[in-house]
C-alpha beads as a LAMMPS data file, in Angstrom:
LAMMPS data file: protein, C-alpha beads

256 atoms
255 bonds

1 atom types
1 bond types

-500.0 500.0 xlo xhi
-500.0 500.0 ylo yhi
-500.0 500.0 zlo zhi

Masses

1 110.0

Atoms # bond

1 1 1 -233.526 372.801 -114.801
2 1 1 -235.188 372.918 -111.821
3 1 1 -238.027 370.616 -111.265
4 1 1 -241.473 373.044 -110.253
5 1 1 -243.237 370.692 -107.589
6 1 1 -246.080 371.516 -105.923
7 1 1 -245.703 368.294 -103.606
8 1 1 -242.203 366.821 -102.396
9 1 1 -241.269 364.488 -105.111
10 1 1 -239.603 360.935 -104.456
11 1 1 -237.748 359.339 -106.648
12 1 1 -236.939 356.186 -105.530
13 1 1 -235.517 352.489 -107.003
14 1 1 -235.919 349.208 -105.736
15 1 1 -233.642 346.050 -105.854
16 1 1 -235.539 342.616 -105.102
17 1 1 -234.971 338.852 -104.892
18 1 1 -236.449 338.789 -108.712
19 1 1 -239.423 340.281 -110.729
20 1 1 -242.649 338.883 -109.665
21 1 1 -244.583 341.333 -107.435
22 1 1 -246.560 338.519 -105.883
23 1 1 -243.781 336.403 -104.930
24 1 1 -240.715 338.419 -104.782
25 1 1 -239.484 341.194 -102.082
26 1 1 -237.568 343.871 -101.799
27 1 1 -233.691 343.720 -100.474
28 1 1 -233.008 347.342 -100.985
29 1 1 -234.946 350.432 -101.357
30 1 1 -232.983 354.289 -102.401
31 1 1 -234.952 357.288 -102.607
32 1 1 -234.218 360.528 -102.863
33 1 1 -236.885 363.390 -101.773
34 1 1 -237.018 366.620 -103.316
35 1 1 -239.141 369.314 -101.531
36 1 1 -240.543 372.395 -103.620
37 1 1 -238.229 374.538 -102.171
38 1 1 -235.254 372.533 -103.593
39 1 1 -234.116 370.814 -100.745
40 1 1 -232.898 367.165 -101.130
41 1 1 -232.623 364.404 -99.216
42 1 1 -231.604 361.159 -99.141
43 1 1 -231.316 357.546 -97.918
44 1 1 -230.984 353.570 -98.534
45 1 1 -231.883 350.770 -96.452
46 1 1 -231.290 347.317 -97.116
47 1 1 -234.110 344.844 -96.162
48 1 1 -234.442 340.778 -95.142
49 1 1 -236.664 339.722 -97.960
50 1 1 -237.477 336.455 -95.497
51 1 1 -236.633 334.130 -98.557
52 1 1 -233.225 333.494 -100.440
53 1 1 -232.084 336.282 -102.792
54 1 1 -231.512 334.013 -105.990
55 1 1 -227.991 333.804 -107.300
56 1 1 -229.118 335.462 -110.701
57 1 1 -230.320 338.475 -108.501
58 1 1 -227.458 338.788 -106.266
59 1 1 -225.510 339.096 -109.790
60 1 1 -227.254 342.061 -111.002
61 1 1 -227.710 344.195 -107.834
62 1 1 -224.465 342.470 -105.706
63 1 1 -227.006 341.683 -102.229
64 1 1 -226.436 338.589 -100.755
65 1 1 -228.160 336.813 -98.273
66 1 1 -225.271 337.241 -95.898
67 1 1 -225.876 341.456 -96.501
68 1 1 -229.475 341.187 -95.341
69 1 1 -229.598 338.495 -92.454
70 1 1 -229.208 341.130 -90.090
71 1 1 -231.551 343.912 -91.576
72 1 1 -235.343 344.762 -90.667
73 1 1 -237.527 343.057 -92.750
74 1 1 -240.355 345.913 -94.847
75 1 1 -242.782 345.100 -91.950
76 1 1 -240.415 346.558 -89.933
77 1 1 -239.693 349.676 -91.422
78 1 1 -243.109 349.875 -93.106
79 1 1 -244.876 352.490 -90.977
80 1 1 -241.773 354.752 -90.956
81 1 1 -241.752 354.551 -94.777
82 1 1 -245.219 355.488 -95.362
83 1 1 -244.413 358.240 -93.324
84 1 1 -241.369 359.733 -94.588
85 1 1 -243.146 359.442 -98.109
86 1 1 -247.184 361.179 -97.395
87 1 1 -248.217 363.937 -98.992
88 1 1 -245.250 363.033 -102.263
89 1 1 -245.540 362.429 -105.803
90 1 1 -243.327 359.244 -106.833
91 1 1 -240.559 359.197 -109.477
92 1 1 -238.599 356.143 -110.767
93 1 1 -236.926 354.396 -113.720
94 1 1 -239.659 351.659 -115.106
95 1 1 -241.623 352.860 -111.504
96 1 1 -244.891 352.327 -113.254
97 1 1 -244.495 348.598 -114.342
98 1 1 -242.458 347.560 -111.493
99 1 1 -241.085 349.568 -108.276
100 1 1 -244.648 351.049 -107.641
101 1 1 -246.334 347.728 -107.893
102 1 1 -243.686 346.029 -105.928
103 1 1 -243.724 348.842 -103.127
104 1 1 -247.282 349.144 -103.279
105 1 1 -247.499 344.952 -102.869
106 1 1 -245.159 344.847 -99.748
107 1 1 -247.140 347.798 -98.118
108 1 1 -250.679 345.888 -98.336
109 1 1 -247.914 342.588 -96.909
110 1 1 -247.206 344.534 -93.953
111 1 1 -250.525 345.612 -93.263
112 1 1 -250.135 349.533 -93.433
113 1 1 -252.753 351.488 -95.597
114 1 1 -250.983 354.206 -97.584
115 1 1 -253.185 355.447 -100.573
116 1 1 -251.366 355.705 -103.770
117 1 1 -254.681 356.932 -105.609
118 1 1 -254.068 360.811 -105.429
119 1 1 -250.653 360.102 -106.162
120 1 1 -248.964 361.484 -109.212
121 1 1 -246.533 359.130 -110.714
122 1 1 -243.534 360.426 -113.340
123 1 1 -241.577 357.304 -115.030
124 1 1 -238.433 358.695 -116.227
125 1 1 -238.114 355.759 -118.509
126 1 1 -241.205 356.581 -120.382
127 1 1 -240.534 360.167 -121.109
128 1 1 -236.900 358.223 -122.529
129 1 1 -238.638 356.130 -124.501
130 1 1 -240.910 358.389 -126.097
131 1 1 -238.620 360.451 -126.848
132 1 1 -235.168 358.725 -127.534
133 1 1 -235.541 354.604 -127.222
134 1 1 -232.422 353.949 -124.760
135 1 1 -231.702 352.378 -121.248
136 1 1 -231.211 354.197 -117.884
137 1 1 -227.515 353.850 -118.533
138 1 1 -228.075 354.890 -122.409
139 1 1 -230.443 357.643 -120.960
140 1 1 -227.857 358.866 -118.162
141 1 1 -225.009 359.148 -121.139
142 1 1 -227.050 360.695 -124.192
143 1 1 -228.537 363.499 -121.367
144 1 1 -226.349 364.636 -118.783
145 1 1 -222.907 363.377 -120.212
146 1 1 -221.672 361.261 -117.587
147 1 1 -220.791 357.345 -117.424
148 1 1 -223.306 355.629 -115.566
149 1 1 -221.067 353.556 -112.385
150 1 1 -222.219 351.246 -110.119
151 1 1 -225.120 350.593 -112.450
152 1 1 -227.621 348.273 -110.809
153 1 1 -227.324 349.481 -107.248
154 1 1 -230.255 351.451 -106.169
155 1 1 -228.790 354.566 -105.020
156 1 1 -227.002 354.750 -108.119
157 1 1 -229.851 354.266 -110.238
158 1 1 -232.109 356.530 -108.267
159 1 1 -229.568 359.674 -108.269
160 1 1 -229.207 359.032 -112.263
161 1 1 -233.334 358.812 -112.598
162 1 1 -233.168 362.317 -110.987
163 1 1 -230.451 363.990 -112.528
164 1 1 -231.754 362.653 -116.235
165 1 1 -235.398 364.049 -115.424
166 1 1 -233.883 367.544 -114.939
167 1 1 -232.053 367.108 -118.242
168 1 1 -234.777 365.898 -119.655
169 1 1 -236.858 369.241 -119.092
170 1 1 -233.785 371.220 -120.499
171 1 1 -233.196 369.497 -123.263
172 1 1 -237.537 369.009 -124.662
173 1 1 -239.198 372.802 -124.644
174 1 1 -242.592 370.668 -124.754
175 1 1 -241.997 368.959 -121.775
176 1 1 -243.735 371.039 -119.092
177 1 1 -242.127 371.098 -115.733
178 1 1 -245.489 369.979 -114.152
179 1 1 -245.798 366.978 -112.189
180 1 1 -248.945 366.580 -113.446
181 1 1 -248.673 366.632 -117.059
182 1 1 -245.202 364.588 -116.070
183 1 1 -247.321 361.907 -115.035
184 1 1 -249.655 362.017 -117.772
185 1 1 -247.210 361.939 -120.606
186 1 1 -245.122 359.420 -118.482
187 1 1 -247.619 356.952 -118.446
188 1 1 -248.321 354.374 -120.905
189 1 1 -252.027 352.543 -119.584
190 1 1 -255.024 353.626 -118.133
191 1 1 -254.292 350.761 -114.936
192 1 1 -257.178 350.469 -112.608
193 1 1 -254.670 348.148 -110.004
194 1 1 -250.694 348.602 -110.729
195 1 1 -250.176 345.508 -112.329
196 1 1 -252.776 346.230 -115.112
197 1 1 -255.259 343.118 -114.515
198 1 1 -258.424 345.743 -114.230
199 1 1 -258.019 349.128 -116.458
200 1 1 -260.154 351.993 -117.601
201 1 1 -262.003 351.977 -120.944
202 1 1 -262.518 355.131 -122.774
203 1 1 -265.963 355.901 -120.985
204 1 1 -263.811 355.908 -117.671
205 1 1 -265.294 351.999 -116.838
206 1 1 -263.386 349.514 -115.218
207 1 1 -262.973 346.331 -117.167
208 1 1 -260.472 343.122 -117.051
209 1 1 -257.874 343.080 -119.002
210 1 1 -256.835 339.624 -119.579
211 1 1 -258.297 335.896 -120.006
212 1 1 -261.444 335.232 -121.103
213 1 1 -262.981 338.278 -119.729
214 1 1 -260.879 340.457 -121.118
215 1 1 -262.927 343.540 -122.378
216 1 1 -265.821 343.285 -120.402
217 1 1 -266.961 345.545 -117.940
218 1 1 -266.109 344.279 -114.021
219 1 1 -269.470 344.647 -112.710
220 1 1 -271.209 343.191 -115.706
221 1 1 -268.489 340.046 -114.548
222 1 1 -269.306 340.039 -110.893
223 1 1 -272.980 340.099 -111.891
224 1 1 -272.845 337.040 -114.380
225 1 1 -270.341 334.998 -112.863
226 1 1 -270.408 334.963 -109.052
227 1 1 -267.723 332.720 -108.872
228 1 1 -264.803 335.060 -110.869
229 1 1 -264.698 337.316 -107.397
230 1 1 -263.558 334.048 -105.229
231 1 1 -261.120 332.866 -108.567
232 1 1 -259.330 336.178 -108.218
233 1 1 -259.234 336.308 -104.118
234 1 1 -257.869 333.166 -104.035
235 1 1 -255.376 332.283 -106.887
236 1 1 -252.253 334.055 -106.810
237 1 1 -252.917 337.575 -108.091
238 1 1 -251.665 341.156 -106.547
239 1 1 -252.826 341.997 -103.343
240 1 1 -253.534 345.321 -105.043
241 1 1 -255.278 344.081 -107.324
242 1 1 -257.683 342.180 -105.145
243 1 1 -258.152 345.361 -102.890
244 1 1 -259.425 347.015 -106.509
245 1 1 -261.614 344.549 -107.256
246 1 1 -263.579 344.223 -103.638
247 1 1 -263.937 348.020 -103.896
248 1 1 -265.566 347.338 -106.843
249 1 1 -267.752 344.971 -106.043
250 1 1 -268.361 346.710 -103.049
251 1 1 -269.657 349.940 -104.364
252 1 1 -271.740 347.630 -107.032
253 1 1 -273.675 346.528 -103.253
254 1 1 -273.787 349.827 -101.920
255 1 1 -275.159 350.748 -105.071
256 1 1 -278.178 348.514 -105.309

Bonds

1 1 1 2
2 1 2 3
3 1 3 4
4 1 4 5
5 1 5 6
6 1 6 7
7 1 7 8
8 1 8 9
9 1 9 10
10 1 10 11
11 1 11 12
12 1 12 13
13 1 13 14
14 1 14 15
15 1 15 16
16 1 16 17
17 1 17 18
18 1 18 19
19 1 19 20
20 1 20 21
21 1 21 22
22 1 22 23
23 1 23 24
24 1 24 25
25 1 25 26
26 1 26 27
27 1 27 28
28 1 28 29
29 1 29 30
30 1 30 31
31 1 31 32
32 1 32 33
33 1 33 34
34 1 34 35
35 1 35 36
36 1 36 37
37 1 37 38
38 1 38 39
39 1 39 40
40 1 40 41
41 1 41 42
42 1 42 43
43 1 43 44
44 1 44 45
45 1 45 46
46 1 46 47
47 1 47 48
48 1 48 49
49 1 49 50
50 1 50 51
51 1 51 52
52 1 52 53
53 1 53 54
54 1 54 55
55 1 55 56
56 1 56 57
57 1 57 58
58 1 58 59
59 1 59 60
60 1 60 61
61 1 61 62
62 1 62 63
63 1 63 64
64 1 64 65
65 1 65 66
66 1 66 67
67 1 67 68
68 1 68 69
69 1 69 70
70 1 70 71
71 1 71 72
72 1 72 73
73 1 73 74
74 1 74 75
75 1 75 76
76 1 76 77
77 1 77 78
78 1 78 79
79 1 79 80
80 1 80 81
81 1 81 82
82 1 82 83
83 1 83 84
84 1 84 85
85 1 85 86
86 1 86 87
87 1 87 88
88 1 88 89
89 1 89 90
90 1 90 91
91 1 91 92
92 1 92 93
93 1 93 94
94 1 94 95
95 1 95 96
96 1 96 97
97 1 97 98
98 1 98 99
99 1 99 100
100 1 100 101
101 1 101 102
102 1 102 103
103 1 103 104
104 1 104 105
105 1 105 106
106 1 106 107
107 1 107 108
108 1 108 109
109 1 109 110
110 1 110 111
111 1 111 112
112 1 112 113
113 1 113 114
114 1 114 115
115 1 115 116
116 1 116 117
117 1 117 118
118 1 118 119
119 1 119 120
120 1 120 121
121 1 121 122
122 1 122 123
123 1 123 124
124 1 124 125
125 1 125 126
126 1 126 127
127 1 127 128
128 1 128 129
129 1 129 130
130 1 130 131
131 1 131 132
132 1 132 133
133 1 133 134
134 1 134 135
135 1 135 136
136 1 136 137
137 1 137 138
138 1 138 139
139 1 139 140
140 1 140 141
141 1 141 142
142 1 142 143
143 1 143 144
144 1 144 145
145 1 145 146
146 1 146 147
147 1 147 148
148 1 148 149
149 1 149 150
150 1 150 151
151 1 151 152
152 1 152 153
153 1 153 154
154 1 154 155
155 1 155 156
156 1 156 157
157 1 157 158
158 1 158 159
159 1 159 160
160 1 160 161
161 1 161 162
162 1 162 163
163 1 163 164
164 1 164 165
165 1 165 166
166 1 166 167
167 1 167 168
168 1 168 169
169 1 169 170
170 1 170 171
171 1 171 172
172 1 172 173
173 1 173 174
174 1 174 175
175 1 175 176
176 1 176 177
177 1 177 178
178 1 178 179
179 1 179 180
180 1 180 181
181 1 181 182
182 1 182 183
183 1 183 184
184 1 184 185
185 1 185 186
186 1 186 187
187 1 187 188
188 1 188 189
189 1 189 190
190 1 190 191
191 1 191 192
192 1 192 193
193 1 193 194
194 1 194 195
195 1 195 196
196 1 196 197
197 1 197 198
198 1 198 199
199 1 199 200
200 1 200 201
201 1 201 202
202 1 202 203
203 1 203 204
204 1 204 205
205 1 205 206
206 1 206 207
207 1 207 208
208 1 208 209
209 1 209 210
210 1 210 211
211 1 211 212
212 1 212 213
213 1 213 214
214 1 214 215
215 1 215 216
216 1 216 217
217 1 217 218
218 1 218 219
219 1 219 220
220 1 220 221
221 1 221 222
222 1 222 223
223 1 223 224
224 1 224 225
225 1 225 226
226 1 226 227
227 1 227 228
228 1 228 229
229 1 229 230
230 1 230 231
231 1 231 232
232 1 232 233
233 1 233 234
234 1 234 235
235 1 235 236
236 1 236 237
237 1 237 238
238 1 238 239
239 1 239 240
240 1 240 241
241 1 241 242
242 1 242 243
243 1 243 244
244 1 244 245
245 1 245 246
246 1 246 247
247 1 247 248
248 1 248 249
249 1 249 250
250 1 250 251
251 1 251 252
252 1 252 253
253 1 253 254
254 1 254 255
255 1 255 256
């Protein structure tokens, strides 16, 4: 089936030096862009994270340090990236737990200001799990029939993300083939910030989700305990997610 976009979709998959989207970077990044009209295209770039890959990374995704030394580092190729992906919906394999974090982390790194918030994200692995409870390679094999090679690299992993998403709509009647309702039913959370520290209540209200806080409404926070806005901006928390908070606290000011 062919997907009915209103906006160029990317799907894309990242491989980094580990899983921690404060401290780790990304060594490779696939995407593959689908315009409305059906037209694909497609590329991969491998990246200097500017820290050693780990050994038990290298022996999932097979990027050494030696593959990298000579590539641009995401500062580098940050600007042409943002452009190449404006005005697109995002698609990915786990993308809303990891790759968008991740990409959106590096992004605020290199200092260029893409806006993710009218975004529509579609997690491929969601819709799977909903529905059938496998992995990508489980997923690629139950829905389009084919052995899943060179699992692990990105461009592998990003072609199989887009081919299973297409099967996905042919096989489920229900599933609309609407990048909106995609992104709905893809997503699990009602994140405020990617990594899920600040999230929507059912009124729509932003509150924290985790330590002692967890619950209570942000501004009712920043009102009570000055000192929680200079904890957050200065332990070792997203980027993203302490560009979501000062926007908060911001409009509380603006506000008043």
């Amino acid at each position: 089936m062919q997907l009915n976009l209103k906006n160029p979709l990317v799907f894309f998959d990242l491989e980094t030096t580990g899983i921690d989207i404060v401290k780790d970077r990304i060594v490779e990044i696939s995407f593959m862009k689908v315009y409305p009209n059906g037209k694909e295209e497609s590329k991969t770039r491998r990246i200097n994270p500017g820290m050693p890959i780990p050994a038990e990374s290298t022996a999932i995704h097979g990027i050494s340090d030696d593959d990298v030394k000579d590539c641009p580092t995401f500062k580098e190729i940050a600007k042409s990236l943002a452009t190449q992906i404006e005005g697109c919906d995002l698609a990915g394999y786990n993308s809303n737990r990891f790759d968008i974090p991740m990409l959106a982390e590096e992004f605020l790194r290199a200092d260029v200001d893409i806006d993710f918030s009218k975004r529509k994200f579609i997690d491929v692995q969601t819709i799977f799990h909903k529905m059938e409870q496998r992995t990508l390679a489980a997923a690629y094999k139950f829905y389009c029939d084919k052995t899943l090679e060179n699992a692990h690299t990105a461009e592998a992993d990003t072609m199989a993300t887009y081919e299973v998403l297409k099967a996905q709509l042919d096989r489920y009647p229900d599933l609309e083939n609407d990048m909106s309702y995609l992104s709905k039913f893809s997503s699990f959370t009602n994140n405020v910030d990617f990594a899920g520290r600040i999230v929507y209540n059912d009124k729509g209200e932003e509150v924290i989700n985790f330590g002692k806080y967890k619950g209570r409404l942000v501004i009712d926070v920043l009102e009570t305990d000055p000192g929680y806005y200079g904890w957050i901006m200065n332990g070792d928390f997203p980027l993203n997610t302490k560009r979501v908070l000062t926007e908060i606290k911001l409009r509380g000011f603006n506000s008043k």
